[in-house]
N, C-alpha and C positions, 0 to 999 in steps of 0.2 A: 364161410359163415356169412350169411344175408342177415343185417340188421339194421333196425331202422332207429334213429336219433334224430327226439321231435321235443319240443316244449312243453311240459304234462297240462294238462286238464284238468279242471277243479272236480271232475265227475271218477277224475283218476285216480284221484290223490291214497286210498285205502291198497289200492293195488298195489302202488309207487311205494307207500310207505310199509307193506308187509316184505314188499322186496329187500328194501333197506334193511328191515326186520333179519331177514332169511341171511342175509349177507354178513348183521354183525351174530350169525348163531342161532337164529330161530326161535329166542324168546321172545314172547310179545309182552309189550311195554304196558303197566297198569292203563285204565283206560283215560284217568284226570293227564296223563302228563300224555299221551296219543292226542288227546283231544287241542291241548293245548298248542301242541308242536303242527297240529289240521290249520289252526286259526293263525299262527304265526308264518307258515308258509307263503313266499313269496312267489307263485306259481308262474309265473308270468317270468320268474327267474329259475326257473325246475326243470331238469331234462332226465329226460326218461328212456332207455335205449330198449329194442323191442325187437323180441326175435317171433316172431308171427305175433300170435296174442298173449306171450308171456312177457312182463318186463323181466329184463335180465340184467339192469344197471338204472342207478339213481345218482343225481346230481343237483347239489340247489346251492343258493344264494341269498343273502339276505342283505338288505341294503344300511350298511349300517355307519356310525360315525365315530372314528376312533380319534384319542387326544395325543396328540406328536409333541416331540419334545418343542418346546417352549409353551404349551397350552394349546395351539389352537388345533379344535375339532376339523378332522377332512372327512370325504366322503370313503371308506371302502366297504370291497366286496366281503360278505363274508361267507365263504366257502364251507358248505356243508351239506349232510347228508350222503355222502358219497358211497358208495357199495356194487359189487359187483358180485351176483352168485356163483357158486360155486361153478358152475356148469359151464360157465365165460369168462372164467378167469384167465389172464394171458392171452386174451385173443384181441387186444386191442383196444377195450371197453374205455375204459381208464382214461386212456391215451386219446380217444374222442372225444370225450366227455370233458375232459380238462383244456383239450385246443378249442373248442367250442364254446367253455365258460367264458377264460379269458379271453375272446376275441371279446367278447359281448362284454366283459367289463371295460376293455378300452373304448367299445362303439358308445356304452353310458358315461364314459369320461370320467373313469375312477382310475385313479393312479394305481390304487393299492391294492391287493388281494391278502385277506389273511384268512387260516385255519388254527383247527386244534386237531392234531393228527390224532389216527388209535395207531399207525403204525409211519413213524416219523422218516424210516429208511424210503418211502413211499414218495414223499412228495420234495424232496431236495432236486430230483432229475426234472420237476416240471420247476425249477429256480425257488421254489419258498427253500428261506432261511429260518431257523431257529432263532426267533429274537426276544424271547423271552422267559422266565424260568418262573416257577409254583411253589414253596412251601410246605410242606406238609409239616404238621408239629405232634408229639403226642406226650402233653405237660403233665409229670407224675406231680399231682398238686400237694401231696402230702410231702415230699421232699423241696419242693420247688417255694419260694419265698416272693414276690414281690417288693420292688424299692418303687415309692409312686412318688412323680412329682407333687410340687407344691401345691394348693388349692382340688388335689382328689378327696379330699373329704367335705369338699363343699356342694357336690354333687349330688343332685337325687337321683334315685332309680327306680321306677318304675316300671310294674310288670303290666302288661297289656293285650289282649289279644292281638295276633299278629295282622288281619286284616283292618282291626282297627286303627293299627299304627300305620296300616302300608303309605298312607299318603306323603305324611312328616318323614319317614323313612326315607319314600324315594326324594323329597327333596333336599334331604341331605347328602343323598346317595349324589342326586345331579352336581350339587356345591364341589364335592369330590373329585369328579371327572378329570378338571382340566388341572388339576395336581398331578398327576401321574400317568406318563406316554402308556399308551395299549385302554388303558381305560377306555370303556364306550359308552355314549350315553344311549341311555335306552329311549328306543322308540315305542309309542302307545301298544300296551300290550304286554310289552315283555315285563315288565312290575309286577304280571302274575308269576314268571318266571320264580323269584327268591321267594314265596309261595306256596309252591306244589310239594303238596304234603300226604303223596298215596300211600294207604295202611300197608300196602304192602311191599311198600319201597324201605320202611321205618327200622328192619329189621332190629325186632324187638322195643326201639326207643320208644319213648310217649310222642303224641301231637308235636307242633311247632310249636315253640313260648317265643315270646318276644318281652326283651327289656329296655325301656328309654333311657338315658343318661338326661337331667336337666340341671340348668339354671339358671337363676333367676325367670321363670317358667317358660325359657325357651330349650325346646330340642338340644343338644349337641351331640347324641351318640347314641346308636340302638346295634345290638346283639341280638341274634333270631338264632336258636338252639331248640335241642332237646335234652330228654334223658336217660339212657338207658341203664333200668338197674339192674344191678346184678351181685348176689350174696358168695363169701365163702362161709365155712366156718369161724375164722375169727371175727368175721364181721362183714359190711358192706362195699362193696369195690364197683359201684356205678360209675359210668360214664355220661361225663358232658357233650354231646355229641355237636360243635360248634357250625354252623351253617353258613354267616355272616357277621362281620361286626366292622361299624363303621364311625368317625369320630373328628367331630367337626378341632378337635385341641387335645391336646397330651392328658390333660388330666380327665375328659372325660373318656377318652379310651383305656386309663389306668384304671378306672374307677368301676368301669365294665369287667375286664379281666379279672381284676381283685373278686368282682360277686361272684364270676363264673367258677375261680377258684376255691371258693367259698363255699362254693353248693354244697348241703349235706346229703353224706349218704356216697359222695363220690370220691375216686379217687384219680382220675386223669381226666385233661380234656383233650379232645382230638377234633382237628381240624386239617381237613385236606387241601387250603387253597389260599396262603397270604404270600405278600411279596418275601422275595427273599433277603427285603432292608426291614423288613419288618418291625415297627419299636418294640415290638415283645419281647425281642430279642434283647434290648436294654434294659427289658423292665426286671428279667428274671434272675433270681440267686446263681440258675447252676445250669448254664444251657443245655449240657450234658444230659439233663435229665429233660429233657424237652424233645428226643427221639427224635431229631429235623433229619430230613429226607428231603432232595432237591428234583427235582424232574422237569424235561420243556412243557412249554409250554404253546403259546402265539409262536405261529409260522408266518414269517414276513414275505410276501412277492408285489417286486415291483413291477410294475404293469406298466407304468409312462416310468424310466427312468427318472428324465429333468422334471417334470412335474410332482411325482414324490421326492426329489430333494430338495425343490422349493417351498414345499409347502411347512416342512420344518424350521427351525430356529439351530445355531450351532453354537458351542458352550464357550469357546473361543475363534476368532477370527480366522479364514480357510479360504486358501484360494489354489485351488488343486485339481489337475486335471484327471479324471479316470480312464483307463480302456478297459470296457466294458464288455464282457462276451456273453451272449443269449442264445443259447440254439433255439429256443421254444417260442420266444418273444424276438425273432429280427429285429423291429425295428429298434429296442435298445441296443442292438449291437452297434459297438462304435466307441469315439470319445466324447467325453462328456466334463466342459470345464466348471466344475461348483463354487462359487464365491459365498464369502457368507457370513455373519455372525451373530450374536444374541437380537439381533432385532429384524433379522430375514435375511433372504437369501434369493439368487438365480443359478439357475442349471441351465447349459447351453450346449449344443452339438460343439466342435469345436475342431478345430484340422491341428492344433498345439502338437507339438510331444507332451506326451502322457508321462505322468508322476507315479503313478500307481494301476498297476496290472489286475486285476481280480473280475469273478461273474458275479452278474443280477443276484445268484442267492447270497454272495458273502456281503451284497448289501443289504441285502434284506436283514441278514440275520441282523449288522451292526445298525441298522436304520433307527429302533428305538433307543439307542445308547445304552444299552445292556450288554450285549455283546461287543469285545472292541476290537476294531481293525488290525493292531497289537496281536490280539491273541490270535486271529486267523492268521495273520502274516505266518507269527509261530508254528502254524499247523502245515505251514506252506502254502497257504489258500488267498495269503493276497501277496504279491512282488513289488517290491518298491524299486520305481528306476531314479528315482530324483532323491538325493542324500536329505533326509529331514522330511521328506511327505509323508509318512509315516506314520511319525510322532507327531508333525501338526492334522493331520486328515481325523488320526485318532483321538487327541484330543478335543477335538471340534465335536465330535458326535455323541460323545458322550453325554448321559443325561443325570442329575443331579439326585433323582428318584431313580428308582431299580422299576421296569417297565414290570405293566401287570395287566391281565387280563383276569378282574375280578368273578365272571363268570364263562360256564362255556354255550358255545351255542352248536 
């Protein structure tokens, strides 16, 4: 097989992105969220593989800024669009396309590379860890009870078109960020993202609504939903179809929930995407009846070892050496000594004896403190040679918040 692996072209982009198309199946994507994903594209970050005049593989990047445990925003890649047709499956494509990205994320001096996999068995052999986990909830609200903190009935709520809220939205959405590792803050643009509202994406639901949470007439919380209704014979069994909801304090996100359970005419709500600490979880009579289903989420790859374990914060004090194995990424192979605690940290090559044996992805996965070094060891995935590196490595890493990637890209 002769092919050719080039950086796409803005003149390409329809051909690049039908191929993507062809690859997850051949449906083609309404034309509001096509257009959207045209103008969001980082082209200059896109690689396109080519067997004469057909592309036969897609690959992009988007340059984004994700929040590490102690708060502070870093720069990573984020890994997307990825597809290989049918025709060139197995032949390498893949395997190109990913030595090729990451070279080019460590040549722009990004430590970190993250995705959202469709097929997660995929991408552990190019080093991404599993480091984060999604929610799904499906709240039978006629069984289901709310207990709400103190001060949710001092709450207003107000309904609003959703573009006319989007401003006050994303600014509370930004506030949010540096709460909780994996969070991203958005770059100009993606705001239309929580948004896209193609008829024929809705199946069956109404438009977007949007509800503000206020007081004392400032912002503190908006919910973006729909509704889908739906009769039996005894009566109505619509659904709340939840999309987003965000909340600057306890009671104005109690006070959301409660409307949404509230809605008449309905009898669940469902939502596919909150942390798995999620307060809802305390808020409800009978979590049982809340249908929770867990799934990954964020795939973590480190790209500069010492550079992403510097750039985080540790939840206790850590002074531990790693050996590190990379087949895909050399230059992290090695040992790598991490000092560190709630107020910063250095990572440094190091000639020590090593404390802890494991590869690039068993750190990636524990990198946002969601997964813990603990449970790999268990799986046999990391070896402790030093008695107690272990339990301190692991408790260092750990993050206070359950990691979250609020949307995907």
């Amino acid at each position: 097989m002769t092919t050719e692996s080039r950086v796409l072209r803005r003149d390409e982009w329809d051909t690049w992105y039908s191929t993507l198309e062809l690859a997850f199946g051949g449906v083609a994507e309404p034309a509001e969220e096509r257009e959207l994903w045209q103008e969001l594209t980082e082209v200059e970050r896109s690689i396109g593989v080519w067997d004469g005049g057909s592309c036969v593989g897609t690959a992009g990047a988007f340059s984004f800024r994700m929040c590490v445990p102690g708060g502070r925003i870093v720069p990573a890649a984020g890994v997307t669009m990825v597809g290989v047709t049918p025709t060139h499956r197995r032949q390498g494509v893949l395997r190109s396309m990913m030595r090729r990205q990451l070279d080019d994320v460590r040549a722009r001096g990004e430590s970190l590379a993250v995705l959202t996999a469709s097929d997660p068995a995929v991408y552990g052999r190019f080093g991404y860890g599993t480091a984060s986990e999604r929610m799904s909830v499906e709240v039978d609200t006629e069984r289901v009870r709310l207990t709400v903190p103190p001060g949710t009935d001092d709450v207003r709520l107000r309904l609003v078109p959703p573009r006319e809220a989007q401003e006050v939205c994303e600014a509370l959405y930004a506030e949010r960020v540096t709460t909780r590792p994996g969070m991203l803050a958005r770059l100009p643009g993606w705001e239309r993202l929580p948004l896209l509202d193609a008829a024929a994406s809705r199946a069956g639901a109404s438009p977007l609504q949007c509800v503000l949470a206020e007081r004392d007439g400032a912002v503190t919380g908006y919910a973006r939903y729909a509704v889908r209704p739906d009769w039996e014979a005894a009566g109505p069994t619509g659904t709340v179809v939840l999309r987003d909801v965000e909340a600057r304090d306890p009671a104005s996100y109690a006070a959301l929930w409660r409307f949404l359970c509230d809605m008449e005419l309905t009898v669940r709500i469902t939502h596919t995407n909150r942390p798995v600490d999620d307060p809802l979880l305390q808020l409800v009579s009978d979590v049982r009846r809340c249908n929770i289903r867990i799934r990954d989420q964020l795939h973590v790859r480190l790209v500069e070892v010492g550079a992403a374990l510097a750039a985080r914060t540790y939840a206790a004090p850590v002074d531990v050496v790693f050996e590190v194995a990379d087949a895909f990424c050399p230059w992290n192979g090695g040992r790598w000594r991490l000092t560190g605690d709630a107020r910063g940290a250095s990572c440094e090559p190091t000639g020590d004896e090593p404390d802890l044996r494991l590869s690039v992805r068993e750190l990636g996965a524990a990198y946002l403190g969601g997964c813990t070094l603990t449970a790999l060891a268990d799986a046999g995935r990391v070896q402790e040679l030093r008695p107690d590196a272990l339990a301190e490595a692991s408790a260092a890493f750990r993050s206070d918040r359950a990691p979250w990637l609020p949307h995907g890209f």
